[in-house]
N, C-alpha and C positions, 0 to 999 in steps of 0.2 A: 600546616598539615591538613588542616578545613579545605583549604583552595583544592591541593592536589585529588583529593576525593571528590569534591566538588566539580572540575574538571575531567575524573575518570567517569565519573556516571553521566556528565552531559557528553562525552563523547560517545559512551557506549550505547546511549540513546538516540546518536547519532545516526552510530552504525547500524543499529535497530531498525532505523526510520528509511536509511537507504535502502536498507537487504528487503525490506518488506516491500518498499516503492517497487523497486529492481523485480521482484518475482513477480508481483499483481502484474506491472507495465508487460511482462513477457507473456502472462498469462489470459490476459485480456485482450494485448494490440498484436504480440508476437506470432510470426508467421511459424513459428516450429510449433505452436497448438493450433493452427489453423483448419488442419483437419478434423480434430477431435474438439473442439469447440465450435457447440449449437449456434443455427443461424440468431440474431437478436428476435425475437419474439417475445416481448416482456408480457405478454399474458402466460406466458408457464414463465415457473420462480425458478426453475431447473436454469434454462437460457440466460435471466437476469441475474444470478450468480455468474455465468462464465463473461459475457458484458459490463458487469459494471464494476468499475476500479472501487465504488463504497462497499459492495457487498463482499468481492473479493479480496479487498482489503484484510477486511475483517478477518476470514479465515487465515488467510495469509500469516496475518498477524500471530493469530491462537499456535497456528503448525510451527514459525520460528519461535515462537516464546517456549516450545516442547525442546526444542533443537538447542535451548540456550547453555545444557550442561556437557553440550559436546562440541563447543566453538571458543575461543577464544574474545570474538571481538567483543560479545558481550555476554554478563554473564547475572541474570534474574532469577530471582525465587520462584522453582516450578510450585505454583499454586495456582488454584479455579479464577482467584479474583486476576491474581496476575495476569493470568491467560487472559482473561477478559478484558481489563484494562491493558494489555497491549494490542490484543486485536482492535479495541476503540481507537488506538494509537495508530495503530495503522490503516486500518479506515478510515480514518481522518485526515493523516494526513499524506496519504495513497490518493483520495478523493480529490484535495489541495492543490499537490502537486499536477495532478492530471488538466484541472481544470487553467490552471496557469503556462503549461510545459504543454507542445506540443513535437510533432517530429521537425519544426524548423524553428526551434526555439518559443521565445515565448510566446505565448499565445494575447497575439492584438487584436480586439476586433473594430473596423472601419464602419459601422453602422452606429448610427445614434442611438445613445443609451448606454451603449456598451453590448449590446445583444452578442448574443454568441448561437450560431444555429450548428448540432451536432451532425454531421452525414448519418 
């Protein structure tokens, strides 16, 4: 009985971790916010909110953890720590995935060290 609950919380943190990837990656790289998302200028915090998959993570994170008592795939305790530890959750690993994943798979870099230079 351990396992099965064990198993439904790791999946529903799963599903957490996708749905949170899924909306940052459209809100940050997706061209249907293209319009309404500020050029990068990371000297205003406005712009580096809508740019960065750690900051937007974050939020991301707090909005589905509010979303979580009217979905089914998962289902968390509406509370302030909650929120907060999900949104960590999902800036995290929104951050991870980004920096690994790109639009032609994963992301290799050919330069010594391993350098990655972002456009």
């Amino acid at each position: 009985m351990v396992a099965i609950h064990t198993n439904e919380v790791t999946l529903q943190t799963l599903h957490f971790i996708l749905a949170a990837y899924g909306m940052t990656f459209i809100i940050v790289y997706g061209k249907i916010f293209e319009d309404i998302r500020p050029e990068k200028d990371y000297t205003k915090k406005w712009n580096t909110l809508w740019n960065c998959p750690l900051c937007m993570g974050f939020w991301v994170g707090v909005f589905i953890s509010c979303l979580s008592p009217y979905t089914e795939l998962f289902s968390f305790e509406r509370s302030f720590v909650n929120a907060f530890l999900l949104g960590c959750l999902s800036a995290g690993t929104s951050y991870l995935i980004s920096v690994l994943v790109d639009d032609y798979g994963l992301r290799l870099s050919s330069r010594p060290g391993g350098e990655h230079v972002d456009d």
